[in-house]
C-alpha positions as CSV (number, residue, x, y, z in Angstrom):
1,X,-46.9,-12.8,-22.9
2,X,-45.3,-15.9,-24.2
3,X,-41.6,-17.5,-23.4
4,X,-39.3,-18.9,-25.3
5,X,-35.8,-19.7,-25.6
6,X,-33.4,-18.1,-28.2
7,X,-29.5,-18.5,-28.8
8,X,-27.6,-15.5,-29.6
9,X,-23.8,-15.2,-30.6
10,X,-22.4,-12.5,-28.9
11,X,-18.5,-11.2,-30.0
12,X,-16.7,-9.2,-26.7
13,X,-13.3,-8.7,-25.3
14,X,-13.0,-9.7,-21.7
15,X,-9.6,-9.5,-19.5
16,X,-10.0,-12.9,-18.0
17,X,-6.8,-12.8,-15.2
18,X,-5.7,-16.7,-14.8
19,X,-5.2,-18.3,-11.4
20,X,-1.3,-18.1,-12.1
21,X,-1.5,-14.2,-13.0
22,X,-3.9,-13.4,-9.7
23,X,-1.6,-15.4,-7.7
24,X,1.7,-13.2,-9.1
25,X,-0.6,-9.8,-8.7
26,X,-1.0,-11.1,-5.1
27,X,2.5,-11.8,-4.1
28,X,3.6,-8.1,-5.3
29,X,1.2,-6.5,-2.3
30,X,2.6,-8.9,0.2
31,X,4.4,-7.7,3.5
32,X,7.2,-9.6,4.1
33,X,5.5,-11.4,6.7
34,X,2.6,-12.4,4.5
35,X,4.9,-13.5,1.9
36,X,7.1,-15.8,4.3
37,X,3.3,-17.2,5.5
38,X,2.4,-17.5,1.8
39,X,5.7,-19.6,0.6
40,X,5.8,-22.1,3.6
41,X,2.2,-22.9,2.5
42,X,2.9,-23.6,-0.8
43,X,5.5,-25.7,0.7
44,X,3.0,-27.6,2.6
45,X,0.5,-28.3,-0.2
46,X,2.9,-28.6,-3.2
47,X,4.9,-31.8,-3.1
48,X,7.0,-31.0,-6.2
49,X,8.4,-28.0,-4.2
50,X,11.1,-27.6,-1.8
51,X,13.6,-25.6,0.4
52,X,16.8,-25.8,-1.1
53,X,19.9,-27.4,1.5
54,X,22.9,-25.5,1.3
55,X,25.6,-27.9,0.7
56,X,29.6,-27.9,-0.8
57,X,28.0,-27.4,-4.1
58,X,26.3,-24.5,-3.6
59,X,29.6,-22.9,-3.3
60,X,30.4,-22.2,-6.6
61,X,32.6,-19.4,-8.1
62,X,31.1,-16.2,-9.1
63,X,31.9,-16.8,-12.6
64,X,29.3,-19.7,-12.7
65,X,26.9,-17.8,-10.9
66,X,26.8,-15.3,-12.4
67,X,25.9,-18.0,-15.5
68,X,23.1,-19.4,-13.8
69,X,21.8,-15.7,-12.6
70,X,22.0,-14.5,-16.6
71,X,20.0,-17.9,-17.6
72,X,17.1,-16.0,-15.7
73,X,16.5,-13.7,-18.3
74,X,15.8,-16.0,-20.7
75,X,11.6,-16.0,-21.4
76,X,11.5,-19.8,-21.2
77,X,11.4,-21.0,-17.4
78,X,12.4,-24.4,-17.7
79,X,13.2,-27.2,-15.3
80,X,16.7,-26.6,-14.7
81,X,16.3,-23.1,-14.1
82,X,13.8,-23.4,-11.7
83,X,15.4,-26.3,-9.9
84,X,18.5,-23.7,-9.6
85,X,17.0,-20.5,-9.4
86,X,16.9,-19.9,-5.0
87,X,16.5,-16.5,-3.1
88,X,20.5,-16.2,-3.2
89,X,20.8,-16.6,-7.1
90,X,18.4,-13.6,-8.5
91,X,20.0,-11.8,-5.0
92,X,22.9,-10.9,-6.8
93,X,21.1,-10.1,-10.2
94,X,19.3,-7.2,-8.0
95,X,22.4,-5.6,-5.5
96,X,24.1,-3.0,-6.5
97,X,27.3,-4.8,-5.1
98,X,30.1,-7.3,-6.4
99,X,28.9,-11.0,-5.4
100,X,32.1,-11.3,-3.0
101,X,30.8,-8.3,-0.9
102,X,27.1,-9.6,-0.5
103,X,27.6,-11.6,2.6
104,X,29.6,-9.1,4.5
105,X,27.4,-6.4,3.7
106,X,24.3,-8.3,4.5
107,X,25.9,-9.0,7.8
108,X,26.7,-5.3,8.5
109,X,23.0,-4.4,7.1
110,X,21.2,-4.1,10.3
111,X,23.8,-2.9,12.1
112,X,24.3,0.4,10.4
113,X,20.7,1.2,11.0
114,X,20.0,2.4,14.2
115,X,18.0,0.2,16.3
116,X,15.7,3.4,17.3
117,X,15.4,3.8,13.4
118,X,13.8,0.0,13.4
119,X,10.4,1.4,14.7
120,X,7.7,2.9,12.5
121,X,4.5,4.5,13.4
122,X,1.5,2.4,12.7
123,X,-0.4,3.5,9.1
124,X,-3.0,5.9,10.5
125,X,-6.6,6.6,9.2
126,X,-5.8,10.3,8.5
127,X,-2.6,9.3,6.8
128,X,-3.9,6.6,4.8
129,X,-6.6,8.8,3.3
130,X,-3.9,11.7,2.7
131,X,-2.0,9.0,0.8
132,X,-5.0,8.3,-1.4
133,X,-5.8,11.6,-2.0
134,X,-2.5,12.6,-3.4
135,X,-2.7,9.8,-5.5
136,X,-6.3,10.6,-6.6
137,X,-6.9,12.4,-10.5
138,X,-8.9,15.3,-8.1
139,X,-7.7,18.6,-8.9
140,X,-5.5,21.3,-6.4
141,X,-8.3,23.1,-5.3
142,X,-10.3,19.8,-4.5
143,X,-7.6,17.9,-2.8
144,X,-7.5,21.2,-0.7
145,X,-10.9,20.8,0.2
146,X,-9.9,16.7,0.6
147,X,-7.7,17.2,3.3
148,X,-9.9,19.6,5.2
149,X,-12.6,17.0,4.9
150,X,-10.4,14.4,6.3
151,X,-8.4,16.4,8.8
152,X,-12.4,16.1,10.5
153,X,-12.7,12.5,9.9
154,X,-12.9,10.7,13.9
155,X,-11.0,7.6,14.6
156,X,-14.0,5.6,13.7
157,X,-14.3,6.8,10.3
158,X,-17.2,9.6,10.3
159,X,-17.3,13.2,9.5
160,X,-17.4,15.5,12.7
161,X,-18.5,18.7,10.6
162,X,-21.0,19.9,8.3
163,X,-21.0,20.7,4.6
164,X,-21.6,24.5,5.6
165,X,-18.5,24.2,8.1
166,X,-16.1,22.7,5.8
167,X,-17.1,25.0,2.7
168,X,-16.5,27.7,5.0
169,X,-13.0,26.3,6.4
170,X,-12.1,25.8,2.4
171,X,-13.3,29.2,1.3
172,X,-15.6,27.4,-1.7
173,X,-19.7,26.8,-2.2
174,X,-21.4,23.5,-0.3
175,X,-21.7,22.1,-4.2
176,X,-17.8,22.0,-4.5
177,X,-17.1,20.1,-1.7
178,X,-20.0,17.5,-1.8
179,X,-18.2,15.5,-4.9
180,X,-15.2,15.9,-3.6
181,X,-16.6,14.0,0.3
182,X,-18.4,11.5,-2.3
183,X,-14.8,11.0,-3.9
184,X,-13.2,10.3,-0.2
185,X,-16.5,8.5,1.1
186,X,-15.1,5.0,-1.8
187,X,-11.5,5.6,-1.0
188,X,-10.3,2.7,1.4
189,X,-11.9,1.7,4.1
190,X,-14.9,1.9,2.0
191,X,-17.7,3.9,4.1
192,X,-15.1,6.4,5.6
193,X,-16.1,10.1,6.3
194,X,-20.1,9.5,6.2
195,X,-21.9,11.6,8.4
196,X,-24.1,8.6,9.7
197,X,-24.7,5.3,10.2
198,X,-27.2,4.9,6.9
199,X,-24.8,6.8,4.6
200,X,-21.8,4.5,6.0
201,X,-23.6,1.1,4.9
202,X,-25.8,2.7,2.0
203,X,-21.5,3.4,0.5
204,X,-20.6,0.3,1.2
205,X,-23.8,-1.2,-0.7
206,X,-23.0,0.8,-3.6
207,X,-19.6,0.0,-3.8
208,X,-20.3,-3.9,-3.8
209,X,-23.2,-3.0,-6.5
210,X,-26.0,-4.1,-3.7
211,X,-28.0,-0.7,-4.1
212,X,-30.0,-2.1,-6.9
213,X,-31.9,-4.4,-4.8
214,X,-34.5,-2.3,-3.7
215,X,-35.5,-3.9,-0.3
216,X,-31.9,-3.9,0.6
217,X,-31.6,-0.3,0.2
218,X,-34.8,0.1,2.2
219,X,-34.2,-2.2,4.8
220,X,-30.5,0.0,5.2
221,X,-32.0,3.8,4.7
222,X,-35.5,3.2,6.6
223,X,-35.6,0.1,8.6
224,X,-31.8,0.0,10.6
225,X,-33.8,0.8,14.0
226,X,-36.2,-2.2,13.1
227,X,-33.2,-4.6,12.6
228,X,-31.4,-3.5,15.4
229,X,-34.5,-4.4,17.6
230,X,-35.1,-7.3,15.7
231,X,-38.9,-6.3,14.5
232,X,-38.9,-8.6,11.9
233,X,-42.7,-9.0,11.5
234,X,-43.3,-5.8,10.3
235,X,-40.2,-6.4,7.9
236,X,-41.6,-9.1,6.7
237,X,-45.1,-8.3,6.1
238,X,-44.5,-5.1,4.6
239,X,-41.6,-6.5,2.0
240,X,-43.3,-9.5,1.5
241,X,-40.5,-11.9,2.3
242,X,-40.2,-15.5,4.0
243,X,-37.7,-15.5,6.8
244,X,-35.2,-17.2,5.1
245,X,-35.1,-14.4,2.5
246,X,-34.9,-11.7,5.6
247,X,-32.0,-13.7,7.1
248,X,-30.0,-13.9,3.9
249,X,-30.6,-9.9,3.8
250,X,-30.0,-9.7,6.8
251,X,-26.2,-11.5,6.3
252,X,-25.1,-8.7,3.9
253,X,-25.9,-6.1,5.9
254,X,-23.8,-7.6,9.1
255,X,-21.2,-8.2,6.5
256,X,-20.8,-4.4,5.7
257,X,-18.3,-2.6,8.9
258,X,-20.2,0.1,10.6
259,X,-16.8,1.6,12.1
260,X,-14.6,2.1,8.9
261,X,-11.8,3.6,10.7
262,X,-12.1,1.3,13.5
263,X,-9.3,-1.1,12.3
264,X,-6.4,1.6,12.1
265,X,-4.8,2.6,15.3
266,X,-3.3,5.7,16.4
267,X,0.7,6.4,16.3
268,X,2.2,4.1,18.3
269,X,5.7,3.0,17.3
270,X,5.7,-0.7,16.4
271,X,9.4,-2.8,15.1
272,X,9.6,-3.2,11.2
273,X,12.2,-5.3,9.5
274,X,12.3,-3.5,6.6
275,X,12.4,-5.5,2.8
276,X,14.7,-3.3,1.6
277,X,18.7,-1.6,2.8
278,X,20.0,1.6,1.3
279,X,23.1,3.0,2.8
280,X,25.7,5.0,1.2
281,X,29.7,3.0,1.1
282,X,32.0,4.9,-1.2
283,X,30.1,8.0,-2.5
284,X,27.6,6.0,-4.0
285,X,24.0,4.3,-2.5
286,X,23.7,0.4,-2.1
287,X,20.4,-1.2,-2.5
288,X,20.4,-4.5,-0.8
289,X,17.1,-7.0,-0.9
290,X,16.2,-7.8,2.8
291,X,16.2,-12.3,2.3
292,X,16.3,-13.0,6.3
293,X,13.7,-15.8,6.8
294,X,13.1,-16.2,3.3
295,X,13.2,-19.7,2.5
296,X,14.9,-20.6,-1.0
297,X,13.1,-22.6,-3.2
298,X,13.8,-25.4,-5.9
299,X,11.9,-28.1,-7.7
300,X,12.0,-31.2,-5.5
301,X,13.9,-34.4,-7.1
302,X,10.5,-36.1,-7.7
303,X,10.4,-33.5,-10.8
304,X,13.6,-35.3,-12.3
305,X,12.4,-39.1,-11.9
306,X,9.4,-38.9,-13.7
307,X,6.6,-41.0,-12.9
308,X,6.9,-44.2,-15.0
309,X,3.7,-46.6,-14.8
310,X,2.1,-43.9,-13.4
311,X,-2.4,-43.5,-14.1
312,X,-3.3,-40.5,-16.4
313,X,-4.8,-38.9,-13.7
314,X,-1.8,-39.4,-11.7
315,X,0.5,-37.6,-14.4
316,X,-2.2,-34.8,-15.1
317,X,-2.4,-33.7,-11.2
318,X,2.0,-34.0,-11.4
319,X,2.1,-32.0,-14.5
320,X,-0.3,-29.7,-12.8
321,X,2.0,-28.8,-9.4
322,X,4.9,-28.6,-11.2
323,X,3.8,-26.1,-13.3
324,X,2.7,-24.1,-9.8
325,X,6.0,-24.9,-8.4
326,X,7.9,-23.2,-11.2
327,X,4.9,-20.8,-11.6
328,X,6.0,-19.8,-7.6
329,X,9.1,-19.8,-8.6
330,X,8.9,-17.1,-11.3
331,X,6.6,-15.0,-9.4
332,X,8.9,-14.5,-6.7
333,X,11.8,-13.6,-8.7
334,X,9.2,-11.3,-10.5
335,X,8.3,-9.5,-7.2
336,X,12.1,-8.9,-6.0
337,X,12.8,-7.9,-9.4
338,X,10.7,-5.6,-9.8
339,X,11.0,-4.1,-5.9
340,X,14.1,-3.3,-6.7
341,X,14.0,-1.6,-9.7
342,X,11.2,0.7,-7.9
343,X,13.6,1.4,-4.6
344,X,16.3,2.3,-7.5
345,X,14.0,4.3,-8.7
346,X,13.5,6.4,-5.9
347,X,16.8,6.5,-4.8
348,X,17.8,8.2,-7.7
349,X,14.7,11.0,-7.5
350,X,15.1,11.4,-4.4
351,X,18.9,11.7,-3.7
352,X,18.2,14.8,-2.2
353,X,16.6,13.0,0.5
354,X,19.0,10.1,1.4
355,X,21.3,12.4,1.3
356,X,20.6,15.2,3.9
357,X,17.0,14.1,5.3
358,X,13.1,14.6,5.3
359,X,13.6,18.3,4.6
360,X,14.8,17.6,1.1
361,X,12.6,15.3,0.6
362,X,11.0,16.3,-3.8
363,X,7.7,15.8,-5.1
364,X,7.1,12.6,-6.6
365,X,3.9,10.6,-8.4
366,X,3.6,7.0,-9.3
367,X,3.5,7.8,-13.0
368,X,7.3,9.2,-12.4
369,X,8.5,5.6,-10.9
370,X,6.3,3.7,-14.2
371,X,7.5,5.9,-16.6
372,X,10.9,5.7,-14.9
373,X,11.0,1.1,-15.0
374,X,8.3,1.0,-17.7
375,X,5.8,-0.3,-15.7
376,X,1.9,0.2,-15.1
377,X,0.7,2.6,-12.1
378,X,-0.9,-0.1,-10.7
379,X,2.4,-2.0,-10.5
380,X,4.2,0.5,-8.7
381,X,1.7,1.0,-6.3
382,X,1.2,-2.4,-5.5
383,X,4.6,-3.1,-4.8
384,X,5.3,-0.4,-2.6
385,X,1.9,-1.4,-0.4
386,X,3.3,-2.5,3.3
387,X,6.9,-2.5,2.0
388,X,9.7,-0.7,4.2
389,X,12.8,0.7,3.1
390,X,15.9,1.1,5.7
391,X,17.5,4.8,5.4
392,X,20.0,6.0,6.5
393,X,17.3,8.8,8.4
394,X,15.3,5.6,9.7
395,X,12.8,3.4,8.2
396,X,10.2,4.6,6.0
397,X,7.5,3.0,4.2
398,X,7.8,3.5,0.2
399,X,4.8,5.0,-0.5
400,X,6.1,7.6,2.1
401,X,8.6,8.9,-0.7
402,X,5.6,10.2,-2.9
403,X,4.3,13.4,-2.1
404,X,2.5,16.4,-3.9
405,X,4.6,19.2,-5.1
406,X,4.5,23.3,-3.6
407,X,5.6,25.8,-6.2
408,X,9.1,28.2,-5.1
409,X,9.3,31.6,-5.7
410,X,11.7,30.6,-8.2
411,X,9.9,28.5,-10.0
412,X,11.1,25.5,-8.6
413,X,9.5,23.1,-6.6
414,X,9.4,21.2,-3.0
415,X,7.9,18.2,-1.6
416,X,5.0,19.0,0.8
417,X,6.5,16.3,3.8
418,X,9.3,18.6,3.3
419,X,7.3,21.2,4.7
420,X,5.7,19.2,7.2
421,X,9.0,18.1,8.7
422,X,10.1,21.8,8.6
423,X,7.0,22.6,10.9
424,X,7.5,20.0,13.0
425,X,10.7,21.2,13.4
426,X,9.9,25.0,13.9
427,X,7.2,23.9,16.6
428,X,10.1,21.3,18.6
429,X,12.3,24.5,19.0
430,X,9.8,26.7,19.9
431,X,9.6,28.9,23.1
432,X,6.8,26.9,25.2
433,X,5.8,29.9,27.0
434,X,5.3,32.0,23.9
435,X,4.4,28.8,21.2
436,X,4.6,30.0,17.3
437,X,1.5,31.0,15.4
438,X,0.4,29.5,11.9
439,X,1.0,33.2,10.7
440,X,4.4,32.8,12.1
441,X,5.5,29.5,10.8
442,X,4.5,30.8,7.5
443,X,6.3,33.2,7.6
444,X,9.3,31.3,8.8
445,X,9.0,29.2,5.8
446,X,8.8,31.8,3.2
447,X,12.2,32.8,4.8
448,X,13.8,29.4,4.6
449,X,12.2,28.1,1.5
450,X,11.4,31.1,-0.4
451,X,7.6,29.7,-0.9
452,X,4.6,31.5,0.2
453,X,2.1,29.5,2.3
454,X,-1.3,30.8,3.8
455,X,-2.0,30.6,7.4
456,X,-4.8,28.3,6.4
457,X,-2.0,25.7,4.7
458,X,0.2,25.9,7.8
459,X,-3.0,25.1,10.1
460,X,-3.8,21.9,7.6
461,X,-0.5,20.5,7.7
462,X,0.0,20.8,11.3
463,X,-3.5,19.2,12.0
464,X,-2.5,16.6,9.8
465,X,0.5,15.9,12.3
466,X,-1.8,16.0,15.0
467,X,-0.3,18.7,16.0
468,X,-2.8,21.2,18.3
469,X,-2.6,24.9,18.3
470,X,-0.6,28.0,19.7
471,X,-3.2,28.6,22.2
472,X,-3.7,24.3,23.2
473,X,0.1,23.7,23.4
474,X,0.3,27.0,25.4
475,X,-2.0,25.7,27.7
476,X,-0.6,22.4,28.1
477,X,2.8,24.1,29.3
């Protein structure tokens, strides 16, 4: 068979994301912490950036700032906006208060929340998958059989029950919940709920597109026990392969984690400075941007000189960070901007909630927020990734505020962490010699809620509060 060489024109759209765009995509998913890490970084390496100095003229009336804060919406992001634009000027663009009230209130912020409200429980494995379910395009009857299959999920990441077991717990045939465990097996941590070792790394593999090397996948589904013991003569005989070629296999599969659930803890409270205040003052809910340790930003003086007699190269690598600079710039006005038109989102579908607590808490969906700001999914659920929100009921992290929906008797409808924090609550007040039943807590909240909910719903909810049963918190009074 003969080779040659041949040209071919080929027409095909491609997204092709630049490094500015990646960077912006990246900032939104930031924690706080990150992003403070991220900026002082930039300060390092960019020498056209700076932290602004707050001097005499920074204190300018709020007529002219409010001038330089509209020049912001202008598409073009030239120079002297970005030599002016700082973490205090877009600041007042995005409260929901006058300009002369913004340094009181952020004064006061912390100290109208609680400091027991400053502690969150650490994201758990259980609840991170929950999250992702919710969110998922599954239907109701397979994010049933979801949260069954996660509620046996251990704290390393596998599945402690059988197909038979949890087809029997959901009431449905071993082929409805197989694509459903499939579905949870690629959430994140990629790997999570396998039932061994080899199924763990053989998701993994398929997930980074590795499965169609053939001795890969062989050296994962037949040969682990080989590896482990470090046979490689065998290996290398029977694959055909130099040691060099086993070694480089060998560093993809100790690149792949073993323990997928292994990096989430358990619920211990941890401190949170939350990115975002909302407190009620006058009838009405303030949103306030948290900036503490923030670090505002201009365009150094180096931008204004110029570089006269400067090499081509020399103005090239200039031209090139001070586009980053204002590029940073933009971003991060981009990112509060849009955080806080997705808190103001939710504080207006879930008034309810900030008004009178968790219990009240309404069913809410990504696609509500986008359609809401007119914004992609994808946006919204980026920037409420490791974001926190200050409550007046505590400290909450945003993508806490979405939750499936449970159908009323009157045909309305109720968040389903509203019903968790209604157990929870039946369960605190309950007799400990005589501890309520799940028949009994259902029944409990058809009488306070009007909904009907099977025993089997009450026992999944509870178990997803790690919460044990009647009998187990009997015996452990």
């Amino acid at each position: 068979m003969g080779l040659e060489l041949r040209q071919q024109i080929k027409l095909a759209q491609q997204l092709v994301m630049t490094p500015q765009l990646q960077q912006a995509i990246k900032l939104l998913q930031l924690s706080r912490v990150e992003l403070v890490e991220t900026v002082q970084r930039e300060l390092l390496e960019n020498p056209f950036l700076e932290e602004a100095v707050e001097d005499v003229s920074s204190q300018e009336q709020p007529e002219n700032r409010t001038e330089s804060a509209a020049a912001t919406n202008g598409e073009v992001y030239d120079k002297e906006l970005a030599k002016d634009a700082s973490w205090e000027d877009y600041l007042g663009e995005f409260a929901s208060t006058p300009r002369l009230n913004q340094s009181r209130e952020m004064e006061s912020a912390e100290d109208i929340t609680p400091f027991e409200a400053r502690y969150a429980a650490k994201p758990s494995l259980e609840g991170h998958l929950l999250w992702q379910l919710r969110l998922s395009p599954l239907t109701d009857a397979q994010k049933d059989i979801g949260e069954i299959i996660i509620g046996n999920i251990s704290s390393s990441g596998y599945l402690q029950a059988t197909i038979e077991d949890i087809a029997a717990m959901a009431e449905v045939s071993a082929e409805d919940v197989l694509p459903v465990l499939e579905k949870i097996q690629m959430f994140d941590p990629v790997g999570v709920a396998a039932r061994d070792p080899r199924e763990c790394l053989m998701v993994q593999l398929r997930s980074l597109r590795y499965d169609r090397d053939p001795v890969l996948v062989s050296l994962v589904s037949e040969h682990l026990e080989d590896l482990e013991t470090r046979r490689y003569k065998p290996l290398l005989r029977k694959f055909r392969l130099t040691m060099e070629e086993l070694k480089e296999y060998l560093d993809i599969i100790q690149s792949l984690d073993p323990l997928p659930g292994a990096s989430f803890g358990g619920g211990e409270p941890t401190f949170v400075s939350p990115d975002v205040f909302v407190y009620k003052l006058g009838g009405e809910f303030i949103i306030l941007l948290n900036e503490e340790g923030l670090p505002q930003l201009q365009l150094s003086s180096l931008y204004e000189k110029g570089l006269e007699g400067a090499s081509e190269k020399e103005k090239e690598y200039c031209s090139e960070k001070q586009r980053s600079a204002s590029w940073l710039i933009k971003s991060l006005y981009q990112r509060q901007r849009t955080l806080y038109k997705v808190v103001e989102s939710i504080v207006k579908h879930q008034t309810p909630f900030f008004e009178e607590g968790v219990t009240r808490l309404a069913p809410l969906i990504l696609k509500d927020i986008a359609d809401d700001i007119g914004m992609h999914e994808s946006t919204v659920s980026r920037i409420t990734t490791n974001k926190y929100v200050a409550t007046p009921h505590g400290i909450f992290e945003l993508k806490f505020f979405f939750n499936s929906a449970l159908g009323l008797d009157d045909g309305s409808q109720v968040g389903s962490e509203s019903v968790k924090a209604l157990i929870k609550k039946f369960i605190s007040e309950e007799d400990a010699k005589e501890p309520l039943s799940d028949e009994r807590i259902g029944e409990m909240l058809k009488e306070h809620l009007k909904v009907n909910i099977a025993r089997r719903t009450v026992a999944k909810y509870r178990t997803a509060m790690n919460i044990p049963s009647s009998s187990r918190r009997k015996e452990h009074f």
